[in-house]
C-alpha positions in Angstrom: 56.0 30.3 36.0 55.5 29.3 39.5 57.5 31.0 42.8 58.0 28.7 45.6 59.6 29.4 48.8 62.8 27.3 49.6 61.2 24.9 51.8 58.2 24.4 49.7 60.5 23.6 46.5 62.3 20.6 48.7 60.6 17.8 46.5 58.7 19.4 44.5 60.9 22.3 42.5 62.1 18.9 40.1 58.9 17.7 38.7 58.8 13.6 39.0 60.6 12.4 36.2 62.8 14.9 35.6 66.6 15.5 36.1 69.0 18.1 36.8 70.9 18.4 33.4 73.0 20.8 33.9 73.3 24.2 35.9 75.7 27.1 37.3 75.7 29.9 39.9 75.8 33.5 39.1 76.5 37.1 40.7 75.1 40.3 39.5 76.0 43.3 41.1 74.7 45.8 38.9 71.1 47.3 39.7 68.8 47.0 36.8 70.8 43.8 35.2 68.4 42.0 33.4 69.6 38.4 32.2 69.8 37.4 28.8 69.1 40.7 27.4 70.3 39.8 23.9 68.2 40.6 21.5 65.3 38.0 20.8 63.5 35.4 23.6 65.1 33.5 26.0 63.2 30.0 26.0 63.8 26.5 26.3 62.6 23.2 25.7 62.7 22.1 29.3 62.0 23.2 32.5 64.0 25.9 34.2 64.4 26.2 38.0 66.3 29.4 39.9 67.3 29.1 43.3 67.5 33.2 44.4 70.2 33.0 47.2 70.8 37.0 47.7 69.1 39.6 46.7 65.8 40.9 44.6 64.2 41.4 41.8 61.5 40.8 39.2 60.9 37.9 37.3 59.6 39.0 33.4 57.8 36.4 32.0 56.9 36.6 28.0 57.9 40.4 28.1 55.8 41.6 31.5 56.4 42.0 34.8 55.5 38.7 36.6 56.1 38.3 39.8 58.8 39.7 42.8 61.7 37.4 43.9 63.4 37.8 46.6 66.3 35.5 48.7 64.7 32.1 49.7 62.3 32.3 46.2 62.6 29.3 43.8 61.4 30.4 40.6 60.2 27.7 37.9 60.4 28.6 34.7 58.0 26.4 32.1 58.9 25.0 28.5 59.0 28.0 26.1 58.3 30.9 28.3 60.6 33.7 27.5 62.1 34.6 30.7 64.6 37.4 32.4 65.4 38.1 35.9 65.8 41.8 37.0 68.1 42.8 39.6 66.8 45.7 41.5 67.6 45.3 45.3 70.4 46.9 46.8 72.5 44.1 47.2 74.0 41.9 44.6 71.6 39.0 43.0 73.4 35.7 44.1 71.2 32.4 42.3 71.6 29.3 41.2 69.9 27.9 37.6 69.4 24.0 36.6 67.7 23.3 33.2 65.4 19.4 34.3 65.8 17.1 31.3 63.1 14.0 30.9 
């Protein structure tokens, strides 16, 4: 997992030779909401890239504590890590996901 800031991830959050696949937007305004807290990982086969617009929280990367987010972050995610984000700020979490296909 790497954090960028906003302006550091213009060029470089979509590694060369990779596309935007597909994506959405979310809203949490729960404290504590962890995403994808089914039971089991959450990985995938590509790249994953989050775009944290409001809010904060912590990234958990292969079931620790990794890293802070906070708005402005861009978080990428790496083939087959199992990943969640946290919300524990005091305002909603407001981001944007897109999973980069070859």
């Amino acid at each position: 997992m790497r954090k960028l800031t906003m302006a550091e991830a213009v060029g470089t959050a979509v590694p060369t030779g990779r596309l935007i696949d597909r994506g959405g937007f979310r809203r949490y305004d729960e404290p504590g909401f962890r995403t994808h807290d089914e039971p089991g990982t959450h990985t995938h086969a590509v790249p994953e890239v989050f775009c944290i617009f409001q809010g904060s929280g912590t990234i958990e990367i292969d079931g620790a504590p990794a890293d802070r987010f906070s708005a402005g972050d861009v978080l990428l995610i790496e083939p087959g890590e199992d990943h969640h984000l946290i919300n524990d700020g005091a305002v909603p979490l407001v981001f944007a996901w897109m999973h980069l296909q070859p």
